[in-house]
N, C-alpha and C positions, 0 to 999 in steps of 0.2 A: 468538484467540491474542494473546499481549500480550511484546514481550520490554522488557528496559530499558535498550537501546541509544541510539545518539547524536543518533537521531529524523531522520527524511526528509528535511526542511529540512539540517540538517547534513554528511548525507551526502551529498547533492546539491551540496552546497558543494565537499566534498573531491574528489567526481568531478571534478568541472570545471575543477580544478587540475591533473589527472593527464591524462595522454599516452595514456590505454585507450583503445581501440575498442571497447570491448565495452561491449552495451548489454543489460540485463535485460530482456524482455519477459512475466514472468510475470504483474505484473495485468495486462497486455492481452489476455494469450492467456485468463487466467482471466473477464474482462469481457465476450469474444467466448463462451466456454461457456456461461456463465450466459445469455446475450441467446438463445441456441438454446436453451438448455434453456427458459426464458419459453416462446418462440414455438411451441416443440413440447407444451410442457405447459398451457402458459395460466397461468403461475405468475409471481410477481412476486420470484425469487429474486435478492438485490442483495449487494455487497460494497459494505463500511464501512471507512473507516479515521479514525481519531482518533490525533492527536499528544499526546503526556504535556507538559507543560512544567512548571517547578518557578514557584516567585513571584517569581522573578528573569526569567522566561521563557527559563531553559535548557534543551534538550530532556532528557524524563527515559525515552522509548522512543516505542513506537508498540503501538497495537490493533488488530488487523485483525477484523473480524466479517466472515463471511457466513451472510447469513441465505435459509434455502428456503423 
């Protein structure tokens, strides 16, 4: 999956400026699935991510792979 948003680094920027409590856990919870799925199947399934940046190094999105 690829979108072409303001890229992790960046957003991470603007969280930390803001007053939210709220914190995402979804690659976590999706890192702790995959680690059971391995241990139960014997499978080396992994999540990727890769940041976009342009030649200025401004974010230009992010990729996310997983691979089974």
């Amino acid at each position: 999956m690829e979108d072409d948003g303001i890229g992790r680094r960046r957003a991470m920027e603007l969280k930390s400026r803001s007053a939210t409590v709220h914190k995402s856990h979804g690659m976590e919870v999706t890192a702790e699935r995959l680690e059971v799925i391995n241990q139960l199947y014997g499978t080396n399934a992994e999540v990727r991510t890769a940041d976009f940046v342009d030649g200025n190094g401004e974010a230009m999105g992010t990729k996310v792979t997983i691979r089974f």
